[in-house]
C-alpha positions in Angstrom: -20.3 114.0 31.6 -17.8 117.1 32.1 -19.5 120.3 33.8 -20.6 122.6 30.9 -18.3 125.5 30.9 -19.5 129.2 29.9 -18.5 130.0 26.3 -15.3 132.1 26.2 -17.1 135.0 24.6 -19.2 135.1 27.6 -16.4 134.9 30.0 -14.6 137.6 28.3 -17.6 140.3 28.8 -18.0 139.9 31.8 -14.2 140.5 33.3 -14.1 143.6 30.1 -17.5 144.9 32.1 -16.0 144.6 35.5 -12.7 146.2 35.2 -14.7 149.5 32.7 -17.0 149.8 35.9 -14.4 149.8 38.3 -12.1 152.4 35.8 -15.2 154.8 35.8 -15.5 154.5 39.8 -12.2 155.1 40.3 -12.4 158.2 37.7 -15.3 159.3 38.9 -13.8 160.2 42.8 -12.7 163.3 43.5 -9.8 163.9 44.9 -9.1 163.8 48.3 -6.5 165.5 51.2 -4.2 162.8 51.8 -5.1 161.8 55.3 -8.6 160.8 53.3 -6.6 157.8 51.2 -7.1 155.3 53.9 -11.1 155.9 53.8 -11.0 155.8 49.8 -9.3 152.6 50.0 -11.5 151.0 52.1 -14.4 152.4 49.7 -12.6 150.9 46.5 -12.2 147.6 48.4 -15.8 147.5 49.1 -17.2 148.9 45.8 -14.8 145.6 44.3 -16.1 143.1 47.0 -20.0 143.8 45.6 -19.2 143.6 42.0 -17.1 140.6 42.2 -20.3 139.3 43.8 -22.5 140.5 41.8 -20.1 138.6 38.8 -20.3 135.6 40.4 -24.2 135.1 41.4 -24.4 135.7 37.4 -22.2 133.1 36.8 -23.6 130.7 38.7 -27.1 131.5 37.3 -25.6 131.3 33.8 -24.5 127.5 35.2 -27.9 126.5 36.5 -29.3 127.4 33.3 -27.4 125.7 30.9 -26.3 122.8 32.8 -29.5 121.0 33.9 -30.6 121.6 30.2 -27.4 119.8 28.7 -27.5 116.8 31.4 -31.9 116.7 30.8 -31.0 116.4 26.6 -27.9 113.9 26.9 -26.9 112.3 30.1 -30.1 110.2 30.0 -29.8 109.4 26.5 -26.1 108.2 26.4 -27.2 106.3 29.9 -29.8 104.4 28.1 -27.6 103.3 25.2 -25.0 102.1 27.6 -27.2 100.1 30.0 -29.0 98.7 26.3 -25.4 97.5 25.2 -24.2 95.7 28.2 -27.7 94.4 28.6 -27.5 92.6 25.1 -23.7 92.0 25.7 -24.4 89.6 29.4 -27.9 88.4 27.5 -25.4 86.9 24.6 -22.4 85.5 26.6 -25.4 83.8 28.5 -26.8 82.7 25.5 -23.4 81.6 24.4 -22.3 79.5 27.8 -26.1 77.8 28.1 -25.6 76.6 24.5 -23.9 73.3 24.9 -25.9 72.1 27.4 -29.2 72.8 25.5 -28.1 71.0 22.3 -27.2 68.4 24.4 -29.9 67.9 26.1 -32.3 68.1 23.3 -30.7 66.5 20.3 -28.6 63.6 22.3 -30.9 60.9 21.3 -30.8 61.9 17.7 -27.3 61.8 17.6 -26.0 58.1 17.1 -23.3 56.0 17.0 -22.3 54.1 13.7 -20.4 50.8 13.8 -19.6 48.7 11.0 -17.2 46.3 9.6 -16.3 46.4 5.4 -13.9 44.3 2.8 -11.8 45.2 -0.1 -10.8 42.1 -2.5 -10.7 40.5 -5.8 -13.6 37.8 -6.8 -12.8 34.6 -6.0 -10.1 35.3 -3.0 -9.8 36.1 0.3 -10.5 39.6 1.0 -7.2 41.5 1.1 -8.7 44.1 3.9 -11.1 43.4 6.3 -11.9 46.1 8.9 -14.2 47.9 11.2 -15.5 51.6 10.8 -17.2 54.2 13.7 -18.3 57.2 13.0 -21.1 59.7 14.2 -24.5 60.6 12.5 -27.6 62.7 12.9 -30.8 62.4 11.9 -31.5 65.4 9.1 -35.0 64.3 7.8 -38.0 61.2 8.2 -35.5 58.3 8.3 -32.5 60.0 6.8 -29.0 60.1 8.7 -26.6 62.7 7.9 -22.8 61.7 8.2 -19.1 61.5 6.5 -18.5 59.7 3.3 -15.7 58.0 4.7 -18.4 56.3 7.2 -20.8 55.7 4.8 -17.9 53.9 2.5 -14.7 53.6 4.2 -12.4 52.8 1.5 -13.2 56.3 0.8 -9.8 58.4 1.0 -7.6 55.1 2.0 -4.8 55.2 0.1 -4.9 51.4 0.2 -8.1 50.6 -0.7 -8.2 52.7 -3.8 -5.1 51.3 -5.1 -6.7 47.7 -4.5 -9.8 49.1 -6.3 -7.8 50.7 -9.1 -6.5 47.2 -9.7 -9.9 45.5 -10.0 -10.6 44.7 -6.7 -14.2 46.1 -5.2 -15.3 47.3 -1.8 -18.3 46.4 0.3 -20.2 46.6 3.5 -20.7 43.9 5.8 -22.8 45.5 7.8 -23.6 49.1 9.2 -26.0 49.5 12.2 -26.5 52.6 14.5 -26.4 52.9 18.2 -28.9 55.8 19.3 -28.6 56.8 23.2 -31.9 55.3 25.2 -31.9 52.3 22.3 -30.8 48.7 24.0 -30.8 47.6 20.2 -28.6 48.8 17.2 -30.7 50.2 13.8 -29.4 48.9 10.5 -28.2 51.3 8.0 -28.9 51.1 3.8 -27.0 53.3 1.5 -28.8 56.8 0.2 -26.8 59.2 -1.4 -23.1 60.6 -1.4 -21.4 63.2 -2.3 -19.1 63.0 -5.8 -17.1 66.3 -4.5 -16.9 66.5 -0.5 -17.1 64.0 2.7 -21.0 63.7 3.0 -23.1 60.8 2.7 -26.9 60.5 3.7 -28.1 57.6 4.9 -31.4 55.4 5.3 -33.5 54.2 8.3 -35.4 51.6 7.3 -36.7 50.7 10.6 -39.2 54.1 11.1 -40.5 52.8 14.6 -37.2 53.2 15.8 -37.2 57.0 15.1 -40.3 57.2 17.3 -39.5 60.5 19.3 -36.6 61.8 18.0 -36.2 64.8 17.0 -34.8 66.1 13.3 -31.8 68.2 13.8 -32.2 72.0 12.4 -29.9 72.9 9.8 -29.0 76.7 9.5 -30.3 78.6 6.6 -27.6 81.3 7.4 -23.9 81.7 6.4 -21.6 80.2 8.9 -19.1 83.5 10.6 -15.5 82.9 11.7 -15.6 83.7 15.5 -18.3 82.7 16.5 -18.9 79.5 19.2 -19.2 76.0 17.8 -19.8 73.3 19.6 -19.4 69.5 18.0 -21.1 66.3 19.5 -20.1 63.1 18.7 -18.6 59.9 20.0 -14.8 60.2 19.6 -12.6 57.5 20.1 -15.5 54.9 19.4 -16.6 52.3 21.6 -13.2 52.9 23.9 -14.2 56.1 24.1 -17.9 55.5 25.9 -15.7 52.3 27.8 -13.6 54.9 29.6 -16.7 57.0 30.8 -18.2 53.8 32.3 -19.0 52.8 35.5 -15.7 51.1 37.0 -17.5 47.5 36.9 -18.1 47.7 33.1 -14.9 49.3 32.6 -13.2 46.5 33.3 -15.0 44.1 31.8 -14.9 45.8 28.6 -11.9 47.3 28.8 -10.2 44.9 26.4 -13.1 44.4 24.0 -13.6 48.4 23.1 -13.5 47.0 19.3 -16.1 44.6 19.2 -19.9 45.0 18.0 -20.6 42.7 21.6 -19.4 45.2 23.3 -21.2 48.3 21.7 -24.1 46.4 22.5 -23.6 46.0 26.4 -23.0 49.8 25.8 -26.7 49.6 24.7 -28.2 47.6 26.9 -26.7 49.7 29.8 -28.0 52.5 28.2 -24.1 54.1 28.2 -24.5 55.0 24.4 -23.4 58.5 24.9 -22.1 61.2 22.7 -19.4 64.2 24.0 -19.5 67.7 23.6 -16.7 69.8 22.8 -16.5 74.0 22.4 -14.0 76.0 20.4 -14.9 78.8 17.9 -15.0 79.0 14.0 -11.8 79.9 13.1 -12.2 80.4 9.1 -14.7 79.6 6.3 -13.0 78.7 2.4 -15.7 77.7 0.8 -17.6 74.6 2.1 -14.9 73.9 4.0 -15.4 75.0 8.2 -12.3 75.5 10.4 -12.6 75.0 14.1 -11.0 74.5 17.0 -13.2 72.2 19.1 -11.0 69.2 19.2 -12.2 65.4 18.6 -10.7 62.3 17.2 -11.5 59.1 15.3 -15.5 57.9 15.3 -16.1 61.9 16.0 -16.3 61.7 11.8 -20.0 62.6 11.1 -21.0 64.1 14.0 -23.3 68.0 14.2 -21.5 71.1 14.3 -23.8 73.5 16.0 -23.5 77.1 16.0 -24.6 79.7 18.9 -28.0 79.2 17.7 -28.4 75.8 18.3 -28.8 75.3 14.2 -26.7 72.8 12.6 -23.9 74.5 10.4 -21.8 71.5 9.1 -20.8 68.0 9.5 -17.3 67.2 11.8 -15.5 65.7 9.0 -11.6 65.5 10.7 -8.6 67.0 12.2 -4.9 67.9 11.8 -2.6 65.9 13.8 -0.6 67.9 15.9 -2.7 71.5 15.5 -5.6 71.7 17.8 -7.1 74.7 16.0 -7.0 72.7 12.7 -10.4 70.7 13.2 -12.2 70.9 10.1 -16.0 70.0 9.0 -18.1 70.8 5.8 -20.8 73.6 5.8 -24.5 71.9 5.4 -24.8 74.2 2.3 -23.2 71.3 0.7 -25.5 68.4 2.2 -28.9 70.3 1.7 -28.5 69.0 -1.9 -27.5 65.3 -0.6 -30.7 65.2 1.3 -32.9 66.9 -1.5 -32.0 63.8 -3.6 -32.5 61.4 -1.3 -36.3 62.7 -0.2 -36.4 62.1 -4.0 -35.6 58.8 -4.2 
């Protein structure tokens, strides 16, 4: 804080009082025989020497009296605030920077992987597509799995498919299971409920002993703020994806078998189900639509998007090819319904 200065009325007194004083002195002498000039010199230069003196000990008690006052009512005051502020400021970016690591470590086993294989085809005939789905999903409620519809029912949003469809043909699953971390043994999935408007499905559990110990991931009751930290965990890139992050051994023996069920099973047994984390930050919110920049890839479809909370704010539903800030997901404002319907069924 600047040194308090003496108000420029104050200031202006004093030199107006000095220089009257020193008129009246000097009118005051009488006059002298020249060769007495010297001696009335030295008298002036004197009588000057004490008032200037005298004008400065009043300045400097003017000082001491109004500065300690000014630095006692604010100094302390503005001190406090600032210390508050950065206090908060560290306490958030160490909030912000442990976040990752404490989703991870206490929702990983409630995160799973999704593997299944599905048909489009006319009655009668061959199927004319046959292929094989991953995805992500989370568990949102007592035997309920949140993910994407296009996980839930791939032929959702292929171009193919629905044209197949539109011609009569019909879509089904083969089979659906779920790998969760710490499970040698994949759960089987039934359908629940999707969504006729957005890329949300929920899922059943049928198998409730499986569940045992795994915890229900929070969903946030708040609106979702661009610019704030995100983090997404899922299992991008599949079973090929987990392959890579093996043990050198099992990485090449699996190596050429990342798309088979057999091998997302060794995966199991091994215990080297394992989801990935990624960070970025909310870039936008239009509507139920999130926009992030935490990148991922195919079979990340499904997986939590958690904000600097730890709360679930949406579901990582896919990505532009080519921008990484265009990763988008759907806000769980629109899967609260979803899961309100299927309690209900």
């Amino acid at each position: 804080m600047a040194t308090p200065r003496l108000p420029a009325l104050v200031r202006f007194g004093l030199q107006m009082r000095w220089k009257e004083r020193a008129v009246s002195i000097f009118m005051s002498e009488p006059e002298l025989p020249q060769e007495s000039s010297e001696v009335s010199d030295s008298w002036q230069q004197v009588v000057q020497a004490v008032l200037g003196v005298v004008l400065l000990v009043v300045a400097l008690s003017m000082f001491h009296y109004y500065a300690p006052a000014a630095a006692r009512n604010t100094q302390p005051d503005e001190l406090h605030q600032q210390v508050q502020q950065l206090t908060e400021q560290v306490a958030h970016l160490e909030q912000q920077q442990a976040m990752p690591a404490l989703v991870l470590n206490r929702y990983r086993n409630s995160i799973g992987y999704i593997y299944g294989v599905y048909q489009v085809g006319f009655a009668n005939q061959p199927a004319t597509i046959r292929a094989r789905v991953s995805g992500t999903g989370f568990l949102v409620g007592d035997g309920l799995l949140a993910t994407n519809r296009h996980v839930a029912e791939p032929w959702y949003g292929d171009t193919e498919a629905e044209a197949l469809m539109h011609r009569g043909a019909t879509a089904m699953l083969e089979s659906l299971v779920i790998f969760f971390p710490g499970s040698p043994k994949p759960v089987n999935l039934s359908p629940g409920m999707v969504s006729s408007t957005g890329d949300l499905a929920v899922l059943r559990i049928e198998d409730k002993e499986a569940l045992r110990g795994l915890l229900v991931l929070p969903l946030a009751k708040g609106a979702a703020l661009p610019g704030e930290l995100v983090t997404v965990i899922g299992y991008p890139m599949g079973i090929a994806g987990m392959v890579a992050k093996s043990p050198s051994g099992i990485y090449q023996r699996l190596a050429y078998r990342h798309g088979d069920i057999t091998a997302a099973s060794e995966l199991a047994a091994l215990s080297l189900i394992r989801p990935s984390t990624t960070c970025g930050h909310l870039g936008d919110v239009v509507g139920d639509k999130l926009i992030y920049d935490a990148p991922t890839a195919h079979g990340g479809s499904g997986g939590p998007v958690f904000n600097s909370n730890a709360e679930v704010i949406g579901v990582n539903s896919a990505y532009i090819d080519g921008f990484s800030g265009g990763t988008l997901g759907v806000s769980v404002s629109a899967l609260r319904p979803l899961i309100a319907a299927a309690e209900k069924q």
